[in-house]
C-alpha positions in Angstrom: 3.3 -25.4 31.2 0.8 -24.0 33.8 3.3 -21.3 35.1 3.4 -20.5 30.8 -1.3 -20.7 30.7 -1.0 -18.3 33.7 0.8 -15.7 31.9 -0.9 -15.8 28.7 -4.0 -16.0 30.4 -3.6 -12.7 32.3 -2.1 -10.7 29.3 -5.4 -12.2 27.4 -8.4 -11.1 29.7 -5.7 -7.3 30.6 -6.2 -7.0 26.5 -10.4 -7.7 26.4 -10.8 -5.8 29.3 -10.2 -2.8 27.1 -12.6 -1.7 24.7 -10.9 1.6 22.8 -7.6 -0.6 22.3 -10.1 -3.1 21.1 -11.5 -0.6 18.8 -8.7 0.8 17.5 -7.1 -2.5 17.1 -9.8 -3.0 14.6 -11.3 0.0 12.8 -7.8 1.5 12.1 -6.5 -0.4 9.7 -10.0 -0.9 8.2 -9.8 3.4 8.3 -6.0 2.7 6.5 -8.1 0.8 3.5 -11.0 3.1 3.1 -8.6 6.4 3.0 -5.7 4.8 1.0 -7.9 3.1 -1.3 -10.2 6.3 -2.1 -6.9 8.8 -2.5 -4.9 7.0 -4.6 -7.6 5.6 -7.0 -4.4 4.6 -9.6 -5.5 6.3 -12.7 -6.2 10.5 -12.9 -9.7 11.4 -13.3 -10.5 15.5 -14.9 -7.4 16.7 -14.9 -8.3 20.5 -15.4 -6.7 21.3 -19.3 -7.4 24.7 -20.9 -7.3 24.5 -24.7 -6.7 27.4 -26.8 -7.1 26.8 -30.6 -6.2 29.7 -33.0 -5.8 27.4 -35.5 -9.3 26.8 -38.0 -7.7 24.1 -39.9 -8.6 20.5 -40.0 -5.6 19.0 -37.6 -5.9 21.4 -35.0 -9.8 19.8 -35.3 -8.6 16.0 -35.4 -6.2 17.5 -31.4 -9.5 18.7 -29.9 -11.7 15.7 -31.1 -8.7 13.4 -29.6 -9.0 15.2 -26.5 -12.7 15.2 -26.1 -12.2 11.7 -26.5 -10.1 11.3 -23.8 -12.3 13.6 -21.6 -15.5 10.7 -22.4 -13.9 7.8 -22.6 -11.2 7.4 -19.5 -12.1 10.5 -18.1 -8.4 11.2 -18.0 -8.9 15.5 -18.7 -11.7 17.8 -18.7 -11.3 20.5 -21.6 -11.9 24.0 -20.8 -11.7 25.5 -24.4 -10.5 29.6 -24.2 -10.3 32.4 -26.7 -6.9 34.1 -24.9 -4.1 32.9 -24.3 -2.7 34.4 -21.5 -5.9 34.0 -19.6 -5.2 30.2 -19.9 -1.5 30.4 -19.1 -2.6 32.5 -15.7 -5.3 29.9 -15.0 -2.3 27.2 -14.5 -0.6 29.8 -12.7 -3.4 30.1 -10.0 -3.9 26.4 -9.7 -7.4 26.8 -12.1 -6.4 24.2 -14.6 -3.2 21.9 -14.4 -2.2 22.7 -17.6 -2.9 24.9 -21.3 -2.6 23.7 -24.4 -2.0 26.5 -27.3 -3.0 25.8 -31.0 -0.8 28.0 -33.0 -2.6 29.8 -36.3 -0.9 27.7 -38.7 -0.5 24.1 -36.7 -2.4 22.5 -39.9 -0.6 24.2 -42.4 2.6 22.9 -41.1 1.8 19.6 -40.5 0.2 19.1 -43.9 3.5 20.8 -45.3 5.7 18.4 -42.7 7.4 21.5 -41.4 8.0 20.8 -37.5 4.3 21.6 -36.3 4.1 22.4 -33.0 1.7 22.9 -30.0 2.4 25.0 -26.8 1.7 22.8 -23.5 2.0 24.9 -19.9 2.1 22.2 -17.2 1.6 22.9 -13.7 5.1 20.9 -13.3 4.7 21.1 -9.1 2.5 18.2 -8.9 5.0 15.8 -11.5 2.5 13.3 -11.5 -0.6 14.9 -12.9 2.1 16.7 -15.0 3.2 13.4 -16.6 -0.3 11.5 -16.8 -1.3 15.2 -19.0 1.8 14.9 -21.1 1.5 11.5 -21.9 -2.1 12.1 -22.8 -1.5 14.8 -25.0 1.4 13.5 -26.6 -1.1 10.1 -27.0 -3.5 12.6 -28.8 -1.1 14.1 -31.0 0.4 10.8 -32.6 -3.0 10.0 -34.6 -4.1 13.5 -35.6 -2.9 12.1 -39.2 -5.5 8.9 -38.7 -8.7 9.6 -40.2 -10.2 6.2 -38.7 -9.0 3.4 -36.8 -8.5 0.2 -39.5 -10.7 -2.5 -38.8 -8.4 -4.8 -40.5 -4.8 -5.4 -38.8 -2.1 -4.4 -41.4 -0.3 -7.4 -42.2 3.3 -5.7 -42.4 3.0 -3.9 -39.1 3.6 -5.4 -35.5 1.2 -5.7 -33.4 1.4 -6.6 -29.3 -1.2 -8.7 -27.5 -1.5 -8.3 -23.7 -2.4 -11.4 -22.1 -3.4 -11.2 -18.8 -2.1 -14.3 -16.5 -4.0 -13.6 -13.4 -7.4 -12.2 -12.9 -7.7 -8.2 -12.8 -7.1 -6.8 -9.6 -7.8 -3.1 -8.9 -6.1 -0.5 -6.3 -8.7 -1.3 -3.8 -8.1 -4.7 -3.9 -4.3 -4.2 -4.0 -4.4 -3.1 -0.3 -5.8 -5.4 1.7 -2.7 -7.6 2.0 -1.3 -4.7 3.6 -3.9 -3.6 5.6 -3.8 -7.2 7.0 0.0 -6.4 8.0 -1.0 -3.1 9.2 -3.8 -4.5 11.7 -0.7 -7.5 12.8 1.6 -4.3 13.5 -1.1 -2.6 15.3 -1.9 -5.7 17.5 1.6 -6.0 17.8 1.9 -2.7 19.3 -1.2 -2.6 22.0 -0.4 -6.5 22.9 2.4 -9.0 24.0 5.5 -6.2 25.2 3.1 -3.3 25.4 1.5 -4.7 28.5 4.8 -5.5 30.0 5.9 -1.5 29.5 2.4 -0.4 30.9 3.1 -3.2 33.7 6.5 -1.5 34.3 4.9 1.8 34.1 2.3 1.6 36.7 4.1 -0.5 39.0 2.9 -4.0 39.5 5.2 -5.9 37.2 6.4 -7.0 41.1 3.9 -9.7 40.8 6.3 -11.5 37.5 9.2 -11.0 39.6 8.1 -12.8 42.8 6.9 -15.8 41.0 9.5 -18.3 40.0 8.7 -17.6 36.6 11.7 -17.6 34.3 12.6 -15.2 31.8 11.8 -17.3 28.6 8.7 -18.2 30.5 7.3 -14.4 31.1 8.6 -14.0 27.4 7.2 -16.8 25.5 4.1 -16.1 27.5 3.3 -12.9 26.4 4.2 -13.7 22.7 1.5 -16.1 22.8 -1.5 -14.2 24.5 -0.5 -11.2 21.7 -0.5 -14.2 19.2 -3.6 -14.9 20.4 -5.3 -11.2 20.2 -3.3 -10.6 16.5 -4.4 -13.3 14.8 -8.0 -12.9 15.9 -7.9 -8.8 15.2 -5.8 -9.8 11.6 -8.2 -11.8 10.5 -11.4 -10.2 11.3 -9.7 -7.3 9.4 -9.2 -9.7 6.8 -12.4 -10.8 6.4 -14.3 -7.3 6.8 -12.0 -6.1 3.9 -12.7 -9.0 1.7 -16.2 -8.1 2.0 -15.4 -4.2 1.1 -13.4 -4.8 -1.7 -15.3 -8.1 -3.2 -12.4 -9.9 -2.8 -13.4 -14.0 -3.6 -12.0 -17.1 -2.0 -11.2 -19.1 -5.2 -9.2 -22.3 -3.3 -11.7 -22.0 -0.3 -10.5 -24.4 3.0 -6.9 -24.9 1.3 -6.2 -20.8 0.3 -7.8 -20.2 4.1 -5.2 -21.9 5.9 -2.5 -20.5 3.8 -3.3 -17.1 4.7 -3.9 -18.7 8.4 -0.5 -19.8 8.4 1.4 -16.1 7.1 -0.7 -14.5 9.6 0.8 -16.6 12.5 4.4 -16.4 11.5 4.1 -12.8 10.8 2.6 -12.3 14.2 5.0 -14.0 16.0 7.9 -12.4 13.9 7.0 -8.5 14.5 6.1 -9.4 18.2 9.5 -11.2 18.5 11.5 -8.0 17.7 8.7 -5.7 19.6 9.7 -7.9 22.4 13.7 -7.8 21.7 13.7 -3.5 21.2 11.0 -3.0 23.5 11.3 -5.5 26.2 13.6 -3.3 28.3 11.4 -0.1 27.9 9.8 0.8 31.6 7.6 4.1 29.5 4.7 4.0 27.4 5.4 7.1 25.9 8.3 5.2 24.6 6.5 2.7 23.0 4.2 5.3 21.2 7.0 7.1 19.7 8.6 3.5 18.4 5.4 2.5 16.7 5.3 5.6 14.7 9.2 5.0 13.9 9.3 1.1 13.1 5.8 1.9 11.0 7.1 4.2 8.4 10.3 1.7 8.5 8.8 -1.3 8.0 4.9 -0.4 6.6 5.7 1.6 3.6 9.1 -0.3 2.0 7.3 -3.7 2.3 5.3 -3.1 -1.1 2.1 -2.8 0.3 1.4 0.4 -1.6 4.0 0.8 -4.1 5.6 -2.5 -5.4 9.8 -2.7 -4.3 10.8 -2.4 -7.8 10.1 1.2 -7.7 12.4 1.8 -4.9 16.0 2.7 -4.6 19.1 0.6 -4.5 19.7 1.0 -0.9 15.5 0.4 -0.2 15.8 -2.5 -1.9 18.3 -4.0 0.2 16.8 -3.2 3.5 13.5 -5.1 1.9 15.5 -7.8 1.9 15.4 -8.1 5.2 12.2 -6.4 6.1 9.3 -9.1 7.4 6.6 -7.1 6.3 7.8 -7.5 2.6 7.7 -11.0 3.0 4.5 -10.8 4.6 3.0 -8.8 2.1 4.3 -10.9 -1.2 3.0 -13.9 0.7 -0.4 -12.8 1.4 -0.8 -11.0 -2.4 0.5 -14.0 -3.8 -1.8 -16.3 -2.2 -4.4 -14.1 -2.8 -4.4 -13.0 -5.8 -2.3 -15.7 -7.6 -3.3 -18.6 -6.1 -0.4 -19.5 -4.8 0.1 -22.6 -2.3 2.0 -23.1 0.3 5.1 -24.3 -2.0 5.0 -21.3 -3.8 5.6 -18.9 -1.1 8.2 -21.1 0.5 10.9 -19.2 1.1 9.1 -15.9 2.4 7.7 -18.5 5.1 11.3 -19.8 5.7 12.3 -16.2 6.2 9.2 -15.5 8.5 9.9 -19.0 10.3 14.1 -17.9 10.7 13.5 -14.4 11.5 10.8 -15.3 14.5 13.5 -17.8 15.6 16.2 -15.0 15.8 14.0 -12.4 17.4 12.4 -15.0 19.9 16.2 -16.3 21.2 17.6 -12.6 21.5 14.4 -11.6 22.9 14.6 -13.8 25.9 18.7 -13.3 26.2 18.5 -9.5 26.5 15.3 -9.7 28.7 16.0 -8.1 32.3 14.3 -10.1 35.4 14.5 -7.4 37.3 13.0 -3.9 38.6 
């Protein structure tokens, strides 16, 4: 046990020693929350449209009211009404507006006669997801050109849907912070527990392991704690700063705490299990820098912190299935924004809990006592 407190202790006061790993530890994925959350802000606001009406009838009035609408109320578009045509149609071309809509001279006439009216809608089809956010908000504006009013009495023939919301609302900012969490383990992961042994290697004084009677699961387990150690501590002040940024609340207080507490540990100890198991025979930094870009796009961006898995493809899906991160990451949102116990999130804690088993036992098989 002592010869186990003597190597977690030097990893330790090696990791406080230096400030810009510190630093980086802790402003980065804080950086990861500010950018991600002010880039993709989830809904489109003032979309460039040009609008062209050469139509002086009453529909083509009830399109452009719809649209000015939608230009005041969610902000979706910002109208740029024209008098030609082709000026608009070159303005998409040149990246000025996103997209023209054309009113044709007799749009009215044929919709009042029911003869296939139709409007002209240029789309700036290179970015496909402004494209689709305009055409569904067009296509929105065109259904009710024939409603004078909006009924204040339901019809009782027609069907009608009611959203009920189960959970309270939770916005893209908020989204992120259970992977920004994961983000700042990964990080601490990468500058703790095997990093030091590489840098260790690198410089030339890992001699001083290898002429202690130290064993391998020793030297190993040792340095999986002391990075559990600096992690945890890094996780969860990034935790709590981005609770404060994105007025997150604690609504289960002590209980909800240790939850997250206990997610935070396992997923620790999981990604620095397999840091230790791929990395542990590395004797370069350089190689560890390259990995951590690698096993980040890997592992980060398929564990739904910033698209859910459902959106991904068959073969994605499976490797989530495996993936700790995703785990991690349903774990934390579900506790967070669900209120979810500890029951609730059982298995993804039995997963974390089997996977850290796995990792830890190969980790200390595979790892070389020698120079």
């Amino acid at each position: 046990m002592i010869k186990l407190l003597a190597v977690i202790e030097r990893d330790i006061k090696k990791f406080w020693r230096n400030p810009v790993v510190i630093m980086i530890s802790l402003v980065m994925p804080l950086l990861y929350l500010v950018i991600l959350g002010n880039s993709f802000q989830g809904k489109f606001k003032g979309l460039p449209v040009a609008v062209v009406n050469r139509d002086p009838g009453t529909y083509s009035n009830r399109v452009i009211e719809n649209l000015r609408a939608l230009e005041a109320g969610p902000k979706t578009i910002s109208i740029f009404q024209l008098n030609d045509e082709g000026r608009a149609v070159e303005g998409v071309r040149n990246g000025q507006y996103k997209a023209a809509l054309i009113i044709p001279p007799d749009f009215s006439k044929r919709v009042v006669l029911d003869k296939k009216p139709e409007v002209g809608l240029f789309i700036d089809n290179t970015d496909n997801i402004s494209a689709e956010t305009i055409r569904n908000a067009v296509g929105g504006t065109m259904k009710f050109i024939r409603q004078q009013y909006v009924p204040v009495r339901e019809r009782p023939g027609e069907i009608y849907t009611r959203n009920i919301d189960l959970y309270s609302l939770v916005d893209y900012y908020q989204s992120l912070v259970p992977g920004v969490v994961i983000m700042a383990i990964f990080l601490g992961t990468m500058t703790a527990g095997v990093f030091n042994l590489v840098m260790d290697k690198f410089l030339g004084i890992n001699e001083s392991y290898l002429l202690t009677p130290l064993s391998r699961g020793t030297i190993v387990t040792g340095l999986i704690i002391s990075g559990l150690t600096i992690t945890t501590i890094t996780a969860l002040t990034v935790f709590g700063v981005s609770m404060l940024i994105t007025g997150i609340p604690f609504l289960r207080g002590l209980d909800q705490g240790i939850s997250i507490l206990i997610v935070v540990i396992l997923t620790t100890l999981a990604l620095l299990s397999m840091m230790f198991l791929f990395l542990g025979r590395a004797s370069h930094p350089r190689v560890v820098g390259l990995f951590s870009g690698f096993m980040n796009v890997i592992f980060f961006f398929p564990s739904g912190a910033v698209y859910p898995i459902e959106s991904f493809p068959n073969w994605l899906k499976a490797f989530s299935k495996i993936n700790p991160e995703a785990y991690a990451v349903h774990a934390l949102k579900s506790i967070l924004f669900k209120n979810a116990g500890l029951m609730i999130v059982f298995g993804d804690i039995m997963f974390l809990l089997g996977f850290t088993t796995l990792m830890m036992v190969l980790a200390i098989v595979t790892f070389k006592r020698t120079l």
